[in-house]
C-alpha positions as CSV (number, residue, x, y, z in Angstrom):
1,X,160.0,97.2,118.2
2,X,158.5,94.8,120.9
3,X,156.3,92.5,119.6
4,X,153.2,91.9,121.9
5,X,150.8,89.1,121.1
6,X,147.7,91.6,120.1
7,X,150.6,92.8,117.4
8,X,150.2,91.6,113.6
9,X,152.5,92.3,111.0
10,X,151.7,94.7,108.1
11,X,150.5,93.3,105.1
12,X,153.2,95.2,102.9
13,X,156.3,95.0,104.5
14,X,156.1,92.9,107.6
15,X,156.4,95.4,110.3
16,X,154.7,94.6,113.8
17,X,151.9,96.6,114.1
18,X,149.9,97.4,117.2
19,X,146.2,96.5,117.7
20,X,144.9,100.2,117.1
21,X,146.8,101.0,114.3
22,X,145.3,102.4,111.2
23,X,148.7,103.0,109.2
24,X,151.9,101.2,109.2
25,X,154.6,103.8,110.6
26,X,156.8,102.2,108.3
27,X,155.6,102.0,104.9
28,X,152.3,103.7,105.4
29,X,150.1,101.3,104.0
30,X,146.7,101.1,105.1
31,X,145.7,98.5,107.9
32,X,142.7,96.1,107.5
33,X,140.0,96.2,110.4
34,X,141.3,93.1,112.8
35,X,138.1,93.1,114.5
36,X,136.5,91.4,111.3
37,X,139.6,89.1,110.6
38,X,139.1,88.2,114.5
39,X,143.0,89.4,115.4
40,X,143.8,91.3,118.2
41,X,141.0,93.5,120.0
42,X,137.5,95.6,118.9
43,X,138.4,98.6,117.3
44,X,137.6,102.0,119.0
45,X,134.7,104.7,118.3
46,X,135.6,105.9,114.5
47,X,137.9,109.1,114.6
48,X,136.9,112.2,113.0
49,X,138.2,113.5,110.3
50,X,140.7,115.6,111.8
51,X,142.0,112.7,113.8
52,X,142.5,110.6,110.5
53,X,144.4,113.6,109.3
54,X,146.5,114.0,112.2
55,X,147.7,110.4,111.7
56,X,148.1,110.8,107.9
57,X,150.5,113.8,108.6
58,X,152.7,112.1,111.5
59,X,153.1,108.6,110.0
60,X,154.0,110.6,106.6
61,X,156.7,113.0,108.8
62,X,157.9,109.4,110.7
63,X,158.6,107.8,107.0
64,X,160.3,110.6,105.6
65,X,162.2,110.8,108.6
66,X,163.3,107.3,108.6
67,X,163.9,107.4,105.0
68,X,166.5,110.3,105.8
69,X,168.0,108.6,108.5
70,X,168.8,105.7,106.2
71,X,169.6,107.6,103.4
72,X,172.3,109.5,105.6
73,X,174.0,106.2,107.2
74,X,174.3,105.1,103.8
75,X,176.0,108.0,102.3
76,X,178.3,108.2,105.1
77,X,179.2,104.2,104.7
78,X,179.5,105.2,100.9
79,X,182.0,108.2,101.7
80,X,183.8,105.2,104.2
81,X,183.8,103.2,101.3
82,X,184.9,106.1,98.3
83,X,187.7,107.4,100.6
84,X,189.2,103.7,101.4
85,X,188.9,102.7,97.7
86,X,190.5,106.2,97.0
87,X,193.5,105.3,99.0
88,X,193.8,102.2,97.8
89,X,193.8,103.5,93.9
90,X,196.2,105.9,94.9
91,X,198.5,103.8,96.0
92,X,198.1,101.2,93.2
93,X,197.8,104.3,90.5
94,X,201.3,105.4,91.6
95,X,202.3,102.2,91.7
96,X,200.8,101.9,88.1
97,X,202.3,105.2,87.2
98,X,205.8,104.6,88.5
99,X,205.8,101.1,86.4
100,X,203.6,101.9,83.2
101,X,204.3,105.5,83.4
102,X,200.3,106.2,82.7
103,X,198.0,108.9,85.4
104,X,196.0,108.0,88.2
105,X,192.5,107.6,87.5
106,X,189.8,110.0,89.8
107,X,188.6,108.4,92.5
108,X,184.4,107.4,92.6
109,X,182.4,109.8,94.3
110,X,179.1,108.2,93.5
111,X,177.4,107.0,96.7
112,X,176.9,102.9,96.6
113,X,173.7,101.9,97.4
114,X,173.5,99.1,100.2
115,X,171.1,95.7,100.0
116,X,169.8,96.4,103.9
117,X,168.3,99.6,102.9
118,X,164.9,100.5,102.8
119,X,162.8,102.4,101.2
120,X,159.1,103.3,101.3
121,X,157.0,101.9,98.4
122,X,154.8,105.1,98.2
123,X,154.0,107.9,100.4
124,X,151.2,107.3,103.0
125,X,147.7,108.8,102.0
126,X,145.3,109.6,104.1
127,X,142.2,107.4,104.1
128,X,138.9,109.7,104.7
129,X,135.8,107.8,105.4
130,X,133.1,107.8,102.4
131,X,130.2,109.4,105.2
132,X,132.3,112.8,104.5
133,X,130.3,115.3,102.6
134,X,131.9,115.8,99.0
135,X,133.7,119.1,98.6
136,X,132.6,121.0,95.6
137,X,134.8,123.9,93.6
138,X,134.1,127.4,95.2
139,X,133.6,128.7,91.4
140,X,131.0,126.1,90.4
141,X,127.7,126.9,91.4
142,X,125.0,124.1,92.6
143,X,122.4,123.5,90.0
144,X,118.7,123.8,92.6
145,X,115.2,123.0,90.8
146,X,113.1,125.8,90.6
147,X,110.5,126.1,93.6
148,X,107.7,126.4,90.6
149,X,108.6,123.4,88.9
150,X,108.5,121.6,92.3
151,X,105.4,122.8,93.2
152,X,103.5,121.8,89.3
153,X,105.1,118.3,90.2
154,X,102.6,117.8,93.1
155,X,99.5,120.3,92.6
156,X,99.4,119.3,88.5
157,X,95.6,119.0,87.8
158,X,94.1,116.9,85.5
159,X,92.8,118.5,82.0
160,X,89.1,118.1,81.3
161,X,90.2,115.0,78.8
162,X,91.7,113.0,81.8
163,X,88.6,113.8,84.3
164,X,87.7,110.7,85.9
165,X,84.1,112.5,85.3
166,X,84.1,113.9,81.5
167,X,80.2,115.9,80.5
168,X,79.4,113.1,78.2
169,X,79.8,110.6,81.0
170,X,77.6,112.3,83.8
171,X,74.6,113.0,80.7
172,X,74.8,108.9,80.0
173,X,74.2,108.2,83.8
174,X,72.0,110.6,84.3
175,X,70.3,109.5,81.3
176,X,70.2,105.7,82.6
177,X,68.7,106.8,86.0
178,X,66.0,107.9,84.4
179,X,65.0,105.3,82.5
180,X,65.6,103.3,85.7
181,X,63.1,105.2,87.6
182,X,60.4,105.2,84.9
183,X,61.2,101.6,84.2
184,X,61.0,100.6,88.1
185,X,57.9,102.8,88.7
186,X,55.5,101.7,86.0
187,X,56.8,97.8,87.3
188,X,55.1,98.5,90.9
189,X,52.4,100.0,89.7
190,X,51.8,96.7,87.9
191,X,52.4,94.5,90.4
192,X,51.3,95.9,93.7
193,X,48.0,97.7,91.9
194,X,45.2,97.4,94.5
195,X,42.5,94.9,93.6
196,X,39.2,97.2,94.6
197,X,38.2,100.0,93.1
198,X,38.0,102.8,95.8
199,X,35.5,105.3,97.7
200,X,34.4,108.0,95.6
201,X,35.7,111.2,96.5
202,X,32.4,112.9,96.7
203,X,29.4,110.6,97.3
204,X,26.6,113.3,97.2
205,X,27.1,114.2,93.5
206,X,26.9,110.7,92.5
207,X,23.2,110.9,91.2
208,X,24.3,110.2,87.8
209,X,27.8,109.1,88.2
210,X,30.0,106.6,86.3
211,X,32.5,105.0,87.5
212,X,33.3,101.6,89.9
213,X,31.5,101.9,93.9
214,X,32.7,104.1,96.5
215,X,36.1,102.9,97.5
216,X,37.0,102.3,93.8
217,X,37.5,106.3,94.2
218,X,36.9,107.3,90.7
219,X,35.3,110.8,90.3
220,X,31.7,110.9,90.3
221,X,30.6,113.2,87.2
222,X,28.2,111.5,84.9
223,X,29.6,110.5,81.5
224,X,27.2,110.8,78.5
225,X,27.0,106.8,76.6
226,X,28.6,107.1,73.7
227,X,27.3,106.7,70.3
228,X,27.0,103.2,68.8
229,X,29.5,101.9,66.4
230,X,26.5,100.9,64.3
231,X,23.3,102.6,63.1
232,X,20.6,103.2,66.1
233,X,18.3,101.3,64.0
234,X,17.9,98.3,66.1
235,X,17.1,94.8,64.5
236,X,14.6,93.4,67.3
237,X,14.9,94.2,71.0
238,X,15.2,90.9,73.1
239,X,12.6,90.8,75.4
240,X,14.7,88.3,77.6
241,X,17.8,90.4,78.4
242,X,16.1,93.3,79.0
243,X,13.6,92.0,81.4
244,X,16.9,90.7,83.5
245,X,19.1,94.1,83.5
246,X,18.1,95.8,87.4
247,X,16.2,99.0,87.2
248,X,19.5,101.2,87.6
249,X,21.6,99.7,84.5
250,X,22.7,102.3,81.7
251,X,23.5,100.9,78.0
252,X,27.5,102.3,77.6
253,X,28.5,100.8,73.9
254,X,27.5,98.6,71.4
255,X,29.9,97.2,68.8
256,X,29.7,93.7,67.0
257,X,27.5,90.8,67.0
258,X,28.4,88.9,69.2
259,X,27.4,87.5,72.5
260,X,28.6,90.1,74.8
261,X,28.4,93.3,71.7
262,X,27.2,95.4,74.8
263,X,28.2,96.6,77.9
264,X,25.3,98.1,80.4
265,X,26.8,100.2,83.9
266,X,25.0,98.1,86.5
267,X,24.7,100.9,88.9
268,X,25.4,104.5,89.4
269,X,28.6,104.0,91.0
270,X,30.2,102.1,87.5
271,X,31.5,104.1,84.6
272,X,30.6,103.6,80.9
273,X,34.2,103.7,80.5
274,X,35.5,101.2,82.8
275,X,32.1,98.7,81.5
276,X,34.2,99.2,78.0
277,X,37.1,98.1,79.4
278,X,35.8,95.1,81.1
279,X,34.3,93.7,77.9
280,X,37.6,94.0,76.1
281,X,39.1,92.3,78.7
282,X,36.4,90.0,78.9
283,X,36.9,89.1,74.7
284,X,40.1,88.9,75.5
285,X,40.0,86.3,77.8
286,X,38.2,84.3,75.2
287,X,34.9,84.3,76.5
288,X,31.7,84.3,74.3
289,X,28.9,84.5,77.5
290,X,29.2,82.4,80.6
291,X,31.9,82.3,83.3
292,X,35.3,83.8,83.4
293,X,37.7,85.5,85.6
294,X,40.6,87.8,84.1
295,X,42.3,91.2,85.2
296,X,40.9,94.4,83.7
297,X,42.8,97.8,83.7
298,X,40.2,101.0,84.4
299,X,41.4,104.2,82.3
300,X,39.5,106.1,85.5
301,X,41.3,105.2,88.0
302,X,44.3,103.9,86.3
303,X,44.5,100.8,88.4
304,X,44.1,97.3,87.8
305,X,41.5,94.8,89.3
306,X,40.4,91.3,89.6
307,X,36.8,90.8,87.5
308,X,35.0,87.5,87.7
309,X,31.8,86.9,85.3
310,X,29.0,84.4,85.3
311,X,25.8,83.9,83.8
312,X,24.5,83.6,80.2
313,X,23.1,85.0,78.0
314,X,23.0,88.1,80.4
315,X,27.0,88.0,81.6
316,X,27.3,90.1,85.0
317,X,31.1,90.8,86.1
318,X,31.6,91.9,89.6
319,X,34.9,93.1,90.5
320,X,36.5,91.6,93.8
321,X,34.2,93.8,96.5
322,X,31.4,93.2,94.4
323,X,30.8,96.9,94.3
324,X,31.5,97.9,90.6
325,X,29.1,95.9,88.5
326,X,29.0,95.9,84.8
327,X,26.7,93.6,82.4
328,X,27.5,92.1,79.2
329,X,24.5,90.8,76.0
330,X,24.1,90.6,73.0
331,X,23.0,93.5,70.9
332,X,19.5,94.7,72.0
């Protein structure tokens, strides 16, 4: 064979192999890509599989065939060969046998295997590339997930246990918000209370109302004073503090001894009950008669207010629009 200079020899045995070729036509080894090894030219588009086939089959038939063709030139040089040594041993076995007197021997028919002959290492095999599909046995059927098992994979739910939302855990929150709500609404009612009482709701049946002025807005219906804490035996009236209460004041409670032991409603629009409250603020604050200024909380309107006091030993407390008025003595 020509040898061009895109040829290379096979890796197995040495035979000049074209550019393109996949399988040695003499051996029918497999040939490594060239392209990678940079020898000889890119390789084409990669056959199919019944291209690769093809090829298999005809470099097979091609070694065979050459492996004939030797094997028949060298039986015929071994018949050459067994039919010259046979002439020769005849000659020399009758020579033998006319001097020794002993037979000829047979002459070797076994064929004598030359050094120049060839033969293939293995038969070719076909190379198939991997991106083939695998061929499975006819008999053995293919093992498919059920279409139920598939579909629990993806729509599985989770149990009640798992729930990212469990009974107990919604009762705590709502639980919490609650307490939030009650928690934040009694904190505003504290701190953004209104400092004035307001209007009354109805200022015609205020004729003997209790309760702070008009836009404290308590209701208007007259509360009876409430019974003393101690006997209504009084000790001795004091001339002084009652000469100084205005013509409209009402006597609301009297508990103690002390300075301020009662609370007077200054005027019609001022409730026994809120008069209480203002002299228990008013003790609370520490003062024993004269000024002081201190928060009180009216169970009326349920609002707190700003209540500043002065005088002595009549205390009068205004509130901050000077409309609720409530007086604080001594026992009378």
């Amino acid at each position: 064979m020509k040898r061009s200079d895109n040829d290379m020899p096979c890796t197995s045995c040495g035979n000049p192999l074209p550019s393109d070729a996949r399988f040695c036509s003499r051996c029918g080894e497999k040939v490594a890509l060239t392209s990678l090894l940079g020898v000889g030219t890119d390789l084409p588009p990669a056959p199919t599989r019944e291209e690769l086939l093809a090829q298999a089959q005809a470099a097979r038939a091609e070694a065979q065939a050459r492996a004939q063709a030797q094997g028949g030139g060298s039986e015929t040089v071994t018949a050459q060969s067994g039919s010259a040594s046979s002439a020769g041993s005849d000659s020399a076995g009758s020579d033998s046998a006319e001097t020794n007197g002993v037979a000829p021997e047979a002459p070797r028919t076994e064929p004598i295997q030359m050094d120049n002959a060839v033969t293939p290492r293995h038969e070719p095999t076909a190379v198939l590339p991997a991106a083939l599909p695998l061929q499975r046995d006819a008999g053995v059927p293919m093992r498919r997930e059920p279409a139920a098992a598939r579909d629990n994979t993806w729509s599985r739910r989770p149990s009640e246990s798992q729930s990212a939302f469990p009974p107990g855990r919604i009762a705590a929150m709502v639980a919490t918000f609650v307490v939030l709500t009650l928690v934040g609404t009694f904190a505003l009612s504290k701190m953004f209370g209104s400092n004035a009482p307001q209007a009354s709701a109805d200022p015609a049946a205020t004729s003997a109302a209790s309760g702070p002025a008009g836009s404290s807005g308590e209701p208007s219906t007259e509360e009876s004073p409430e019974p003393s804490d101690t006997p209504t035996t009084e000790e001795s009236p004091s001339e002084d503090v009652s000469d100084q209460l205005p013509d409209g004041a009402r006597r609301c409670s009297s508990s103690g001894k002390s300075p301020v032991a009662t609370a007077w409603s200054g005027n019609k629009d001022t409730s026994c009950a809120y008069s209480k409250a203002v002299r228990k603020a008013y003790q609370e604050a520490g003062g024993t008669g004269g000024e002081a200024t201190f928060r009180a909380f009216s169970p009326v309107t349920k609002r707190w207010y700003d209540v500043t006091c002065e005088g002595s030993p009549l205390v009068r407390c205004v509130d901050a629009s000077g409309a609720a008025v409530v007086f604080l003595g001594p026992r009378t």
